[in-house]
VODRENMI-744436 format. One record per residue (C-alpha): x negated, y, z negated; residue in one letter. Coordinates in steps of 0.2 Angstrom, whole numbers, plus 5000, padded with zeros to 4 digits. Layout:
REM residues N
XYZA;...
//
This chain:
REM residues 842
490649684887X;491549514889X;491449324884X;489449244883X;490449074884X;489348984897X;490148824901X;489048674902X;489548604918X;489148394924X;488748354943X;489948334955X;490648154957X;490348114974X;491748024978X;493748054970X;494647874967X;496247854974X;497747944969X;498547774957X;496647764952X;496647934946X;498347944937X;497747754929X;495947834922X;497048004916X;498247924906X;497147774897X;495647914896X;495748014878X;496248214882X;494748324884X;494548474873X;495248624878X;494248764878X;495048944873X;493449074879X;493749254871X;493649344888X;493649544884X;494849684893X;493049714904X;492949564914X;494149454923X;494949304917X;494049134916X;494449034929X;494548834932X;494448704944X;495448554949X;496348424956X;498348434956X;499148264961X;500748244967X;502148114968X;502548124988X;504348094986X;504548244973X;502848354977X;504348494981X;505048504964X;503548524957X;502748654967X;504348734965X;503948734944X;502348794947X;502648934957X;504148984945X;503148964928X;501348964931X;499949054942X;498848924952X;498148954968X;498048814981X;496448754992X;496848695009X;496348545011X;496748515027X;495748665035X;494448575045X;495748425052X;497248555054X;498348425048X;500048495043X;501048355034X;502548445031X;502248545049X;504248465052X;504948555038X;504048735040X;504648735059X;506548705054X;506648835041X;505748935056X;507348915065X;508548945050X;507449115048X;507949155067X;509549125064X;509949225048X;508849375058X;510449355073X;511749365059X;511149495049X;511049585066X;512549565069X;513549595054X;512349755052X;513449815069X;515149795058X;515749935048X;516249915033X;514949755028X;513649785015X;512749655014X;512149634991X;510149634989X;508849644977X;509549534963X;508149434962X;508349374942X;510149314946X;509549204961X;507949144953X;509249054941X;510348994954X;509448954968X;509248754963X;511048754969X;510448764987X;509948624998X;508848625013X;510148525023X;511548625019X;511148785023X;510448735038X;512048645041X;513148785037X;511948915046X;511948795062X;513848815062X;513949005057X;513049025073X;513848945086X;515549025081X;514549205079X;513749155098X;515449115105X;515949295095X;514649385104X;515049315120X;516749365121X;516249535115X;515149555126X;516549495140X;517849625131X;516649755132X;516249745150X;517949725155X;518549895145X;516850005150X;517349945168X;519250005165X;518450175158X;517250205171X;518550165185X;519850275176X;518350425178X;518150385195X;520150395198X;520150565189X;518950625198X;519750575214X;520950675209X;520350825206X;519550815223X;521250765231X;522350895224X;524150875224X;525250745236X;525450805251X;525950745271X;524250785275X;523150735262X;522750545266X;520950515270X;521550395281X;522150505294X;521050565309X;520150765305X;520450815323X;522150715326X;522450635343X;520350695349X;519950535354X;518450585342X;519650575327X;519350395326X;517750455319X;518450465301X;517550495285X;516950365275X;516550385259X;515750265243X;516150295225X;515550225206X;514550265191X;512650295189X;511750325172X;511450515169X;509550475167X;509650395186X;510650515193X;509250635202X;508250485207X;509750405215X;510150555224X;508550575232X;508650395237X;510150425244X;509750585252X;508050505261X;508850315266X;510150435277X;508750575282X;510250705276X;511550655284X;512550625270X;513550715255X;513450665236X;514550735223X;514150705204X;515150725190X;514750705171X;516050595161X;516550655146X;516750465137X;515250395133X;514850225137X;514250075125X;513049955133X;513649765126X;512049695127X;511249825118X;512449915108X;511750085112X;512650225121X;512450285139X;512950425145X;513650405162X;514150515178X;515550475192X;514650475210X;515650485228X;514650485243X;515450555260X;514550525277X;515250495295X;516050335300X;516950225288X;515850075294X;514050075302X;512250055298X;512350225288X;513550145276X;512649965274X;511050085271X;511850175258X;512650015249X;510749955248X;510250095240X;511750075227X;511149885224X;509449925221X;509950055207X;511149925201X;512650055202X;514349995197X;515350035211X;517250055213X;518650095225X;518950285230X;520850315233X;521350355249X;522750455245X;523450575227X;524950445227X;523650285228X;522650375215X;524050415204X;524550255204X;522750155198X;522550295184X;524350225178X;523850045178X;522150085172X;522650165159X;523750025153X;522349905155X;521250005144X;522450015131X;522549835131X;520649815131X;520549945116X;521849825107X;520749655110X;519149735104X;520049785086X;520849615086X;519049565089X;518349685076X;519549615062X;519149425067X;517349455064X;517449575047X;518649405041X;517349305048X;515649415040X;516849445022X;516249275017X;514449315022X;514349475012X;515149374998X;514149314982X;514249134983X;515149024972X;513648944963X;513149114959X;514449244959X;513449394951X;512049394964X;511849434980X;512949414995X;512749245001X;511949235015X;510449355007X;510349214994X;510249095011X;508849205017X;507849215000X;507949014998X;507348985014X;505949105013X;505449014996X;505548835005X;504448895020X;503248955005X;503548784996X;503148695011X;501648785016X;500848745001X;501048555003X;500548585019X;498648615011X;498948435003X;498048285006X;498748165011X;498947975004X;499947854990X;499948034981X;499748224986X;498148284983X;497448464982X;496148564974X;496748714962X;496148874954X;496748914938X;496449034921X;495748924908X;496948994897X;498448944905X;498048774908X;499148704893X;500448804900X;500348724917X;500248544909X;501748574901X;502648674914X;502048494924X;502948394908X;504548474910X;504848454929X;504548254928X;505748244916X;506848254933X;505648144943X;506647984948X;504947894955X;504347894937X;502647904944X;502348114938X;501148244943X;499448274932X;498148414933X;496548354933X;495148494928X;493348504939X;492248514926X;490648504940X;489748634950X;490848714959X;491248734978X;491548924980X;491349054971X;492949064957X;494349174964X;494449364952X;496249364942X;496249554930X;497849524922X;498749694922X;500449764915X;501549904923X;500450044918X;498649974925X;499349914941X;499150064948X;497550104945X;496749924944X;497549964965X;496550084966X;495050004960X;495249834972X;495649964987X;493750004987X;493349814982X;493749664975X;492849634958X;491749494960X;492049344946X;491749414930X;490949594934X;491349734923X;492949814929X;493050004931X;495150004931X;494849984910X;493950144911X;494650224925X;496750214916X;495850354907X;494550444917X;495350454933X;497050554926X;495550654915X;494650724930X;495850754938X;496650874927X;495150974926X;495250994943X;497451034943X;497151104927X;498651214924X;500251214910X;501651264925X;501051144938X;500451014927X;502151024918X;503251004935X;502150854941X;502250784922X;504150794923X;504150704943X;503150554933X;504750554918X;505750564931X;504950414940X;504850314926X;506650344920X;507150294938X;506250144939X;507550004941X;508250104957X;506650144966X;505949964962X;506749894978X;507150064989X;505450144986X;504150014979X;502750144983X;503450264973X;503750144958X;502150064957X;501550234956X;502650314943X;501450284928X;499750364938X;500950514941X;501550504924X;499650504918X;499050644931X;500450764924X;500050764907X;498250754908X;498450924919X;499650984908X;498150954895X;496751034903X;498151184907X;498251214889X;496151204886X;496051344902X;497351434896X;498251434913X;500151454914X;500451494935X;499051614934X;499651674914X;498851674898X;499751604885X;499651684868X;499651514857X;498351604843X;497751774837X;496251814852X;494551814843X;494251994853X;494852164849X;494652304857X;494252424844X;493952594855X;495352574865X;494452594880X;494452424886X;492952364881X;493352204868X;492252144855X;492251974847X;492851964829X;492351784825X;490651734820X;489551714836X;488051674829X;488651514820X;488151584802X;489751534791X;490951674798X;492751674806X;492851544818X;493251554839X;494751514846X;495651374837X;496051274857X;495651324874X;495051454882X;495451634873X;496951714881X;495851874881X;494851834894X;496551814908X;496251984917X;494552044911X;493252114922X;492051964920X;493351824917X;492951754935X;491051764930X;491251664914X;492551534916X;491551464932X;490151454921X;490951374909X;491651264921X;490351224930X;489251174916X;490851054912X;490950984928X;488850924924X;489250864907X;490750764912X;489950694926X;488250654919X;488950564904X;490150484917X;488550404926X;487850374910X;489350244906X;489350164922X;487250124920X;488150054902X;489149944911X;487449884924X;486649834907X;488349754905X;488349664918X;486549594916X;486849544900X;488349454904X;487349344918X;485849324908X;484849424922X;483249474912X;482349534928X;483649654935X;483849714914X;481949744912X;481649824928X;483249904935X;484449934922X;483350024907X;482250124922X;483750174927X;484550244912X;482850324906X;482850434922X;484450474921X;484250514904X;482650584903X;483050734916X;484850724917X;485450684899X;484250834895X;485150964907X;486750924898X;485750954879X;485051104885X;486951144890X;487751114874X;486251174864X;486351354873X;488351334867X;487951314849X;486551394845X;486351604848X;484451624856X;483851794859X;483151774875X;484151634881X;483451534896X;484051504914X;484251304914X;484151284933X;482451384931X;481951264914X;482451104924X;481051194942X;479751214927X;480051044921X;480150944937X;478851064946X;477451054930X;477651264929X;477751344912X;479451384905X;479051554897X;480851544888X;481051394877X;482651334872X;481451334851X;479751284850X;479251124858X;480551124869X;479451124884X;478051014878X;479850884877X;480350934891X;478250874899X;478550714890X;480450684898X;480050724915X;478350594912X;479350464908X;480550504922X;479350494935X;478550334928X;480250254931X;480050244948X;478750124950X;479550024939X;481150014948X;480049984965X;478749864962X;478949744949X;480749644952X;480149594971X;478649524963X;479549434950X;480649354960X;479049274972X;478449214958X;480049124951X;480249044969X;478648974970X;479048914952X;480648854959X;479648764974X;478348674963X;479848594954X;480748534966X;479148454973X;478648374956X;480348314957X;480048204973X;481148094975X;482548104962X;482848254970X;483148194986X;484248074979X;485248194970X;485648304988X;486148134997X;487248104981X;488048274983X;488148265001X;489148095002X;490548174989X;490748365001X;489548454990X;490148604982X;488748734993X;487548745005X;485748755005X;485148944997X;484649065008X;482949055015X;481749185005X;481049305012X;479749415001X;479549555014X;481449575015X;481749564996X;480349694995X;481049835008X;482849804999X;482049844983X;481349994992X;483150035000X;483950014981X;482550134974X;482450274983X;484550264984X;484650274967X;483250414965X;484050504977X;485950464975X;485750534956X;485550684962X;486850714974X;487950634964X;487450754949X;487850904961X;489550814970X;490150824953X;490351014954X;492050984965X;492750994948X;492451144945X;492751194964X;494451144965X;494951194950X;494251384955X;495251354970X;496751304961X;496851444948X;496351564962X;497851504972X;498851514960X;498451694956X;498651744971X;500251674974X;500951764958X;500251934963X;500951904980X;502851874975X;503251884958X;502252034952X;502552144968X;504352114964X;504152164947X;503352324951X;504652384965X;505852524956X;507452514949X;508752424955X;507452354969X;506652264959X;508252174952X;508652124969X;507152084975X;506451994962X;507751834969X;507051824986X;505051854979X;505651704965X;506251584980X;504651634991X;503451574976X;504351444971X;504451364987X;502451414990X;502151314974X;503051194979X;502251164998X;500351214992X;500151174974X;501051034970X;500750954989X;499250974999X;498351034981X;498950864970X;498250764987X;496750854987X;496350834970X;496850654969X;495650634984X;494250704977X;494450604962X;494750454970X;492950504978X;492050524961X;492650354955X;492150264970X;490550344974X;489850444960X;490550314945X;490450144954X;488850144964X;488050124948X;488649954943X;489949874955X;489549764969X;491249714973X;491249584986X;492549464975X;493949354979X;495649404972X;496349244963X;497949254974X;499349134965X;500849044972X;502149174964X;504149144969X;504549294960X;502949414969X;503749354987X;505549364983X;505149544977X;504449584991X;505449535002X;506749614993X;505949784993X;505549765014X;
//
């Protein structure tokens, strides 16, 4: 249940010498024991407190070392002053973080240019090649030439999208103008020499986005109250915006209206300003037309040859990007390894920033006790590179400490996932028993009496292999799915498990041993052959359920009665260990009032009328009784003080008086004693402090000169203890009982499963198989695709997710209500390998 090591800790001292102070009193001081505590698999690590201090000139380096070897988590000193020593530094690698966002923008629009990730151990080794001065340097430079790139691209690009959507223009023009002719020009008066004919047509011509192309026309229609004439039509060549890079689709406008100059035309060319349409000439004449489409066409031939040219400068210029660079030529592509170094310096520098200022860098640490040998000589090794010569020591806390310490559960690859699941609900507070231990194998169990099933257990047993064999490729592309492989792993063969002990193959039985019925008549009516009065005869079935019972009358009746009484028995004893783990957890804290007056009245209710269900459960299993009783009628007569006229042997019920006497008598127990305890340990508490006087009163000026390391306890209040004693009871009375009954979703889901299942086989499968010859030979294809794809969608989709919900709702309700608080801080250490793997996988 955990380590009973209780460190005797000193009094703060109030006031920390300076840094050259403290690095004189460490070295000439003799080395203080360390202490190795035996923590246990239940409970989080033992955590430590101190002082790190610094060399300013090479605070850098260090940090560096730490976060490469070690797990320590940093304070922030400077919380309350919001000074940021090194804010100079952080607000440069800012700007290199802009910059490489630009470029991988940018090279991301080149085809062709993959830029190499997720090679985290090969720039781990290399990445003390990089400086901070030159990749700034080089990245300041790489952006003014890609700047310059992108301006001249965007300049080519509007140049050759104008050269296209003139060109449309032009071609619409002439499909409007027809053929050359005598009488064809526009310029030429409609009524010839009618003094009128000076009257002639004017006309306006561009391109509008197809998505404007309504509103522009009911602009145009109501700015020249109908007295002009719009033509659209659609071109065919799509249209790349350069600012953006996305595609428009565009379509050629030409407006005709009376008078070739006027207030109707000023009117319409506002309109055209306000859509910000690009407008171009509209030929006068089929010659004048034919003429622009041949010099536009050359232009845009030259425009398409700039861009190339431009497209081959800047794959040259990005080959050198998406390179591995020279100081590391098996890693990543160079300018990734620029983007992972500075997102480890911005992390370096945010930690100094939580530094103290002075002759040396101070700041307060967090640490396992364990590892703090490791860290003095992970400290060791990086000042043999220390040029000052001054080096950086660790100076442990061993005082009362400020905060509450930080909660590190050290995990491996398989208890990641479910230790997620556990911190999801809550953060274990510091040294609580921890449900993931029991949960790696629970949560998988109960869930497979839920999925319980051979075939679907099988499939989804095979996705975890799968998973796990593909490990390294989904580590970085799908991170969800690989920190989830081994839970899907453990769910598939625990269903695959509890398929073999129900006998269930996608609704089959499966003939593993010779059945322990026969039916000796022939008529259907099946007799057990083994020993069912337990007197020294043949055995049952050797595993499971018999394969008999698939397709009997009764086998719906029976197996939800044995299921059910499963789904009690499973949950109650599950209850019971999580009480275990409250007694635990009392122990552990030396918590005598909450062991005497909460934990054992808890476990003997629980266990008085709960843990008696279950023994009249499994001894109704194991021993034949001629008139057996009805339990849920026993468990009425016992709570309601009736006589159970069916004993499970004799005595039974006057045991069954005594259980339900001691259950009620629990009550009081959990309700009235503890508040009344703890009024009396504070007044103790206050009769100290004023036969202390004085001294104490030294003592809090003492701690409040050197910070403190708390505040003054909270204020007691007997009426408020006593209602939340109240609250806790009747929660727990109560909460027993629902939880008792929630268990039965086990047995719910798993009905609903099998039944699901069943259906979905009689549905497809077996209506296929009963169709004639050659139907059924044909058939049975399409009836195999239809319940293969149902099982696909239904049971190993929405069923899994249900199943795993509800499970993950008995763990965090049912399970963990009766021993975890939660509430905790996770110990959250500086980690260069944690961030540059996630930042790979984003």
């Amino acid at each position: 249940l955990g380590s009973r090591f209780r460190q005797q800790r000193r009094p703060l001292v109030p006031c920390a010498p300076r840094a050259p102070e403290l690095l004189a009193a460490h070295r000439s001081r003799p080395p203080c024991p360390v202490y190795e505590p035996a923590m246990g698999l239940l409970r989080s690590e033992t955590m430590k407190y101190g002082m790190l201090v610094l060399p300013v000139q090479e605070a850098r380096r260090y940090i560096d070392r730490l976060g490469k070897d070690t797990s320590v988590q940093f304070e922030d000193m400077n919380a309350r002053e919001m000074r940021r020593p090194y804010r100079k530094h952080t607000q440069r690698l800012d700007e290199c973080e802009r910059i490489l966002r630009f470029m991988f923008d940018e090279i991301s629009k080149i085809d062709d240019c993959e830029i190499q990730k997720n090679k985290v151990d090969e720039f781990l080794e290399a990445d003390g090649s990089y400086k901070l001065e030159t990749v700034e340097a080089e990245l300041q430079q790489m952006y003014k030439q890609f700047l310059k790139f992108k301006e001249n691209n965007v300049t080519l690009m509007t140049e050759r999208n104008q050269a296209v959507e003139e060109s449309q223009v032009v071609a619409a023009a002439m499909k409007i103008l027809g053929a050359p002719s005598a009488q064809s020009d526009l310029t030429t008066p409609m009524l010839g020499d009618d003094p009128l004919g000076e009257r002639r047509l004017g006309y306006i011509a561009g391109v509008v986005p197809k998505v404007d192309e309504d509103r522009f026309a009911r602009a145009v229609w109501r700015a020249s109250r109908g007295n002009t004439f719009a033509q659209f039509s659609p071109i065919e060549e799509s249209v790349i915006d350069p600012k953006t890079g996305a595609t428009v689709d565009k379509s050629v406008f030409v407006i005709y209206f009376q008078g070739a100059v006027g207030s109707m035309k000023d009117k319409i060319m506002k309109v055209c300003t306000a859509f910000g349409v690009n407008m171009y000439q509209w030929p006068a004449s089929p010659e004048q037309a034919m003429q622009t489409d041949t010099k536009l066409r050359q232009l845009l031939r030259e425009k398409e040859k700039a861009l190339k040219a431009y497209q081959d400068l800047m794959r040259t210029e990005a080959a050198d990007l998406i390179a591995p660079s020279s100081v590391n030529r098996t890693g990543n592509s160079k300018i990734e390894d620029w983007r992972l170094f500075c997102l480890k310096e911005k992390a370096i520098y945010s930690v100094l920033n939580y530094c103290e200022e002075g002759m040396a860098l101070r700041v307060n640490v967090w640490y396992p006790a364990n590892d703090e040998p490791k860290i003095q000589a992970a400290l060791k090794r990086a000042q043999e590179g220390d040029l000052s010569g001054q080096g950086a020591f660790l100076n442990p806390d061993n005082g009362k400490w400020r905060t509450t310490p930080p909660t590190y559960i050290r995990t491996n690859e398989y208890t990641e996932a479910f230790q997620e699941v556990v911190d999801t609900y809550g953060i274990p507070r510091y040294q609580e028993a921890n449900p993931a231990l029991l949960a790696v194998v629970t949560f998988p169990f109960i869930f497979g009496m839920m999925y319980g099933d051979v075939g679907h257990g099988s499939l989804l047993l095979l996705s975890g292999i799968w998973l796990v064999r593909n490990a390294d490729s989904l580590r970085h592309s799908q991170p969800v799915l690989f920190s989830a492989r081994y839970l899907v792993l453990s769910l598939g063969f625990f269903a695959t498990f509890a398929g073999f002990l129900y006998n269930d193959f996608f609704s089959v039985g499966l003939q593993l041993f010779d059945s322990g019925f026969e039916d000796k008549n022939g008529n259907g009516e099946f007799t057990p052959t083994y020993d069912i009065t337990n007197s020294g005869g043949p055995g049952p079935y050797p595993f499971g359920l018999d394969w008999a019972w698939v397709g009997a009358s009764n086998e719906l009746l029976f197996v939800n009665s044995l299921k059910m009484k499963l789904s009690v028995l499973f949950g109650v004893l599950q209850m019971i260990v999580g009480l275990l783990l409250r007694w635990g957890n009392a122990i552990y804290e030396r918590n005598v009032t909450d062991f005497i007056f909460e934990c054992i009245p808890m476990m003997v209710f629980m266990l008085c009328f709960f843990g008696w269900m279950d023994v009249m459960i499994l001894y109704k299993w194991t021993h034949p009784i001629d008139n057996a009783p009805n339990i849920i009628n026993s468990l009425i007569c016992m709570a309601m003080g009736q006589q159970d006229e069916f004993p499970l042997w004799d005595g039974s019920v006057e045991l069954a008086k005594t259980l339900m006497m001691y259950t009620v008598l629990s009550v009081p127990i959990m309700l009235f004693p503890k508040p009344f305890v703890l009024l009396y340990q504070h007044k103790q508490a206050e009769k100290a402090k004023a036969a202390a006087g004085h001294h104490l009163m030294a003592d809090e000026e003492q701690a409040g000169s050197g910070g403190g390391h708390g505040g003054h306890g909270e204020e007691f209040e007997f009426g408020e203890i006593f209602i939340h004693q109240i609250i806790e009871t009747i929660e727990y009375v109560l909460g027993t009982v629902s939880h008792t009954a929630s268990y039965l979703r086990i047995w719910a889901l798993s009905l609903a499963h099998q039944q699901l299942s069943l259906v979905f086989f009689q549905k497809t499968l077996t209506m296929g198989l009963e169709m004639s010859f050659p139907a059924n030979g044909i058939m049975l294809y399409f009836m195999f695709a239809a319940w293969f794809g149902i099982t696909l969608g239904v049971l190993l989709g929405m069923d899994v997710l249900e199943c795993f919900l509800h499970t993950l709702r008995l763990h965090w309700v049912e399970f963990q209500s009766k021993f975890y608080k939660a509430g905790g801080e996770k110990f959250a250490p500086f980690d260069v390998r944690k961030l540059i793997e996630q930042s790979s996988a984003e």
